[in-house]
C-alpha positions as CSV (number, residue, x, y, z in Angstrom):
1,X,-7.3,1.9,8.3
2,X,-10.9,1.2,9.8
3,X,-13.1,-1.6,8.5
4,X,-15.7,1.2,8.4
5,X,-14.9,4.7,7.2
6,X,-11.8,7.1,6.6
7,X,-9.1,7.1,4.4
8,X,-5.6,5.6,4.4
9,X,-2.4,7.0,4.3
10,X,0.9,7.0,5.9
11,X,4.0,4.8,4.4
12,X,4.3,2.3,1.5
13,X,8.1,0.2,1.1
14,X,8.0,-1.7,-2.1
15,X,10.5,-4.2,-2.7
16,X,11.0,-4.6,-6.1
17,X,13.0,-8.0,-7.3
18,X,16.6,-8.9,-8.4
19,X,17.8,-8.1,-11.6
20,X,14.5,-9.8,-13.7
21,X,12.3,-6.8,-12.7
22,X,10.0,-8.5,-10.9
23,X,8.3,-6.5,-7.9
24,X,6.0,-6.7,-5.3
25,X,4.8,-4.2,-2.7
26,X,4.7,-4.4,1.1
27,X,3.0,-1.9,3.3
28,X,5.9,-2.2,5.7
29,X,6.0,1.1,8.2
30,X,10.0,2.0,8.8
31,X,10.8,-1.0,7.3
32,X,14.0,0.0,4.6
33,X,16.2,-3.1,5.2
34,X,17.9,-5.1,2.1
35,X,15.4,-7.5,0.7
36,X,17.6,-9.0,-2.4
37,X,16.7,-6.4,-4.5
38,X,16.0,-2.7,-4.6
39,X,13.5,-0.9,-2.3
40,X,11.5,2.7,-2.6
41,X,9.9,3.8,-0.1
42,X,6.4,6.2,-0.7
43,X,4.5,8.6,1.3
44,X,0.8,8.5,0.4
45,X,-2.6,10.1,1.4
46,X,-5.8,8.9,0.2
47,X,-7.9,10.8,-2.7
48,X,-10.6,8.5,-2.4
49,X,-11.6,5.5,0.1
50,X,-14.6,3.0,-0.1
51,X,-16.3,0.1,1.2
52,X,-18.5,-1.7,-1.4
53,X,-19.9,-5.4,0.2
54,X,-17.3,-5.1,3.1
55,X,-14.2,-4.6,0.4
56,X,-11.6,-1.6,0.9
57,X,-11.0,0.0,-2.3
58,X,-8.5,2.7,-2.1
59,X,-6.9,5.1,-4.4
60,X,-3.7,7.3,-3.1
61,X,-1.5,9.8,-4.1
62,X,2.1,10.6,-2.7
63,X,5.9,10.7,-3.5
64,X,9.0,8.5,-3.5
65,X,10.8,9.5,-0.6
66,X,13.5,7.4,-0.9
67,X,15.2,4.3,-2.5
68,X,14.8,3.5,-6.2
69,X,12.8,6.5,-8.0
70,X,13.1,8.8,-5.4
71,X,11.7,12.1,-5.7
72,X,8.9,10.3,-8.6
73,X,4.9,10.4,-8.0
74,X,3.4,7.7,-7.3
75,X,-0.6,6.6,-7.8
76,X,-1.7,3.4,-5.6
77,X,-4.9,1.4,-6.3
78,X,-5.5,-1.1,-3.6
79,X,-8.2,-3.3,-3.0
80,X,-8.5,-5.4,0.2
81,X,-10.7,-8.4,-0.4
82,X,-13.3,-8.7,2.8
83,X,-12.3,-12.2,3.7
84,X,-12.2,-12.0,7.2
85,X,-15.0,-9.1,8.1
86,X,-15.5,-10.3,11.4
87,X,-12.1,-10.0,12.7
88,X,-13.2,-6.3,12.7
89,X,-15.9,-6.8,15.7
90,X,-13.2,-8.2,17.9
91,X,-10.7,-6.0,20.3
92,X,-7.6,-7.0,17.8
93,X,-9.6,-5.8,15.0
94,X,-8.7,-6.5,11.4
95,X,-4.8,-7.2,11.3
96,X,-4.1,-8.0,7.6
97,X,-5.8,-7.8,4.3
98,X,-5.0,-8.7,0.9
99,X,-5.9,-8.3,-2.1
100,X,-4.8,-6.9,-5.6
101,X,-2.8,-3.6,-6.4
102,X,-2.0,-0.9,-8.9
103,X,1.0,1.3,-8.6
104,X,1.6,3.6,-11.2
105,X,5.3,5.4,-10.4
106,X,5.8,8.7,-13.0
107,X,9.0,10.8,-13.3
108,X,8.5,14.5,-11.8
């Protein structure tokens, strides 16, 4: 994702807690491995993606393609909080972000 313009997509892994439902999402590419509780992974492309006082605000589409709910829609809302804007001037550019999510999983 740039610091400046486009979209976001490619693939989410959430890792959703042990047997209290607890859940957290981690934008982990390939990563499917045992965390302690149940996984699903998404595939997502971005409806809409923009950039108000250096923040990323994104909202994505895409599908469960494997793990718990697999085969389910899924809706993402992610915000990335512009904390560290001028790691985006250097070579490395912007490594990590954080900030709060929505993910809204429906049964197709």
């Amino acid at each position: 994702m740039s610091c400046l313009l486009g979209p976001a997509s490619g693939t989410l892994t959430f890792h959703w807690g042990g047997d209290k439902g607890e859940g957290k999402a981690s934008p982990r590419h390939g990563d499917h491995g045992d965390h302690g509780g149940t996984t699903s992974t998404a595939s997502i492309r971005s409806l809409a993606a923009v950039r108000p006082n250096g923040n990323i605000v994104t909202v994505s589409t895409g599908t469960i393609t494997d793990g718990a709910f697999k085969g389910a829609a899924v809706v993402t809302e992610v915000t990335l909080l512009a904390s560290r804007q001028a790691a985006c001037l250097t070579p490395q550019g912007l490594t990590s972000a954080s900030g709060p999510t929505t993910v809204t999983i429906t049964r197709a």
